[in-house]
N, C-alpha and C positions, 0 to 999 in steps of 0.2 A: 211693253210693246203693244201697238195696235194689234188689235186682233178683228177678224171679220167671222162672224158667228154666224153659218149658213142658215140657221135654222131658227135664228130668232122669231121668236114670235109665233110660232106653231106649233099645236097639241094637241092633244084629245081629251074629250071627254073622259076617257075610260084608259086605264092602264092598258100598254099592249104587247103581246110577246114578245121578247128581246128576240126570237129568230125568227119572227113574222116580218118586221119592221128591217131588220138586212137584207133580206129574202127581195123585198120592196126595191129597197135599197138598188141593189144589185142589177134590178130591174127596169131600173129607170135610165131614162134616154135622154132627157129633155128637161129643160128647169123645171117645167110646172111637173114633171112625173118626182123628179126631185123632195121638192117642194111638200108634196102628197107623203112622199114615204119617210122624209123625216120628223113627219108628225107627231109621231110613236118615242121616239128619243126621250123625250122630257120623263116621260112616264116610265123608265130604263132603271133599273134600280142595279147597280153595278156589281156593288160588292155580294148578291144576293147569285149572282150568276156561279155555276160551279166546274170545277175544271174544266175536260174538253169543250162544256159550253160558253165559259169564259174566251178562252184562245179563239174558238170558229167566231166568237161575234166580232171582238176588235180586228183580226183578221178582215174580216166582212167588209166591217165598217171602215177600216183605212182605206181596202181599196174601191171601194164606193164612193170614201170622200174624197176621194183624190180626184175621180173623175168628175163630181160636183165641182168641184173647186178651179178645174180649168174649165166648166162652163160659164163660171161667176168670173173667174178673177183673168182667163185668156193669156194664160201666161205663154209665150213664146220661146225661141230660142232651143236650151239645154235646160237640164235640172240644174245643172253647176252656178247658172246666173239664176236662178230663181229660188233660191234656199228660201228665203226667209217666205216664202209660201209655205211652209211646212210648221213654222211656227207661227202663222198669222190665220190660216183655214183651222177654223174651227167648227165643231155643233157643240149645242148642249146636250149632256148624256145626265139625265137622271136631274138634280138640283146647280153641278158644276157645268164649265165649258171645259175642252181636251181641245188641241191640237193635233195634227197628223202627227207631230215629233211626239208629241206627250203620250200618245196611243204606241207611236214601234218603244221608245226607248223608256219611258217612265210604267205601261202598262206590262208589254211584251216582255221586253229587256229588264225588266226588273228594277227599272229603277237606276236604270246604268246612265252615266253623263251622254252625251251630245254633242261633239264634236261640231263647232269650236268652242262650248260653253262649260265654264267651270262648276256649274250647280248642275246638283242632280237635279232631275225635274220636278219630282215632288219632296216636300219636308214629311214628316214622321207625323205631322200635326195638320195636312192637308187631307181630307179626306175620300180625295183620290187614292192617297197610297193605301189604302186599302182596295184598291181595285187590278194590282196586280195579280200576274199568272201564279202559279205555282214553283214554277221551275222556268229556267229559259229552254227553252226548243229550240236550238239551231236552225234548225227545218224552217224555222218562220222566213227564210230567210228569201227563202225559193218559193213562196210564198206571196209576201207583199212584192205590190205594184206600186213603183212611184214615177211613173207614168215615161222614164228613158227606154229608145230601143232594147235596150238589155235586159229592161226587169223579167221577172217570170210573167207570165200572164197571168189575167186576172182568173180563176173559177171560186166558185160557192162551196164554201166549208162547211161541214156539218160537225155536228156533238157526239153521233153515232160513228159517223167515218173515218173524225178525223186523224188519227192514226196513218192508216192506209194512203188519204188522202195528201197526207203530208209527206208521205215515203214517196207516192207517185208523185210528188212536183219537184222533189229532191232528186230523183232517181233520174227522170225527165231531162233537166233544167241541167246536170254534172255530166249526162249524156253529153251534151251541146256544148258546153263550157270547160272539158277537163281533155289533154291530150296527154298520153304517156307515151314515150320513145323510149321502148324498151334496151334499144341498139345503145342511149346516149346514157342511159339509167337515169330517165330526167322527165320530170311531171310538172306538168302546165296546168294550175287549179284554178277554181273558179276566181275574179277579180273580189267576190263577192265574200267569199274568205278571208282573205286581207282587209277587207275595208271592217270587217267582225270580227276580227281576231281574237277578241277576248271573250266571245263567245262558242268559239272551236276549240279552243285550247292553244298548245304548244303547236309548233310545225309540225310535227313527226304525227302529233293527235290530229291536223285538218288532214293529213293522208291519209291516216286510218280511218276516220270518216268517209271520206270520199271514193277510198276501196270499200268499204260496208253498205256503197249508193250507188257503185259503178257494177251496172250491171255488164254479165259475158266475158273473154278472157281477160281485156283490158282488166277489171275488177280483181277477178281472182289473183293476175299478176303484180297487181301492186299491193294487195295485201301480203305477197312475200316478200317482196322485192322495196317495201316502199323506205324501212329505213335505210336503204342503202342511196335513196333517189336524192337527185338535186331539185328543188322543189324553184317553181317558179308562178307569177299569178297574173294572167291572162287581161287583156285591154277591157276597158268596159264603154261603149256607148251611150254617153249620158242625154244625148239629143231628145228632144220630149217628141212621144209619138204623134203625127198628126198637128 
């Protein structure tokens, strides 16, 4: 598949912090600011990154790249007509190219297929797969931005924070997207749990998640109440913002 590599062509002299160059990232507005902060990538040494610092950088860098990628590529419409953006925006990280898909589902997710794609993203013998997380994190979920009304928004993760930080976008984001109707014994979950499913677990475990995120009575009531609930999942707004 064609691929468009943001970043071709650009480096440094000198190796440079993997959270300098997101930090950068993050902070850019405008191609040429762009342009400037993914300099640093090339010299990214991936698999060298270590837990919480691993997850805050692809974190970072998906939603950084995303909002590069509709300054290069001007995609319109919805996310739903513009998929293959996600497999076609790339940068170079370290010696390889990554895609936005390759960063949520081959970095984040483990290595987990792709929807509509039968291959996992990396083979055993690619040496991206050695730049997976440790563990999947649900949480990432509320997280990434892929650029529809609905996504969580974007903020800056850190190594030291993120814990916290991912409780607060979880906590946040299930506020806005989770309705319980005590009266019907029936719970409206995020759309974003359904679309992850195998990353939540069973129904009865996205509810107990989502009571252990809902903060105030709602919260407490469906941690008791929740396997008795009719579980339902909520519209999502795929329209690209802006």
């Amino acid at each position: 598949m064609w691929r468009r590599v943001l970043n071709e062509g650009s480096g440094l002299a000198n190796p440079a912090d993997p959270v300098e160059v997101v930090q950068r990232l993050l902070a850019a507005t405008d191609l040429v600011s762009f342009e400037h902060a993914t300099a640093g990538l090339s010299h990214v040494v991936p698999s060298a990154l270590k837990a919480a610092s691993r997850t805050a950088f692809w974190l970072n860098l998906y939603n950084a790249r995303f909002r590069h990628a509709v300054l290069v590529l001007r995609p319109t419409g919805s996310v739903l007509t513009n998929v293959l953006l996600f497999e076609r925006a790339s940068y170079r990280v370290g010696s390889s190219v990554v895609s936005l898909s390759e960063i949520e589902h081959g970095v984040l997710r483990r290595n987990q297929r792709a929807a509509p794609f039968f291959r996992k993203p990396f083979s055993a013998a690619d040496v991206r797969f050695e730049w997976q997380v440790d563990r999947v994190d649900p949480r990432i979920h509320f997280a990434l931005n892929c650029g529809a009304v609905s996504c969580p928004p974007i903020r800056a993760y850190t190594a030291a924070e993120l814990d916290r930080q991912l409780d607060l976008a979880t906590r946040s984001y299930l506020a806005q997207h989770t309705h319980v109707d005590r009266a019907r014994y029936e719970v409206t979950l995020s759309r974003l749990i359904s679309l992850y499913a195998s990353d939540f677990g069973r129904r009865h475990d996205a509810v107990e998640f989502t009571a252990r995120h809902l903060d105030g009575d709602d919260g407490r009531w469906l941690e008791e109440h929740g396997p008795r609930c009719r579980v339902k999942f909520g519209s999502y707004d795929w329209r690209l913002v802006g």
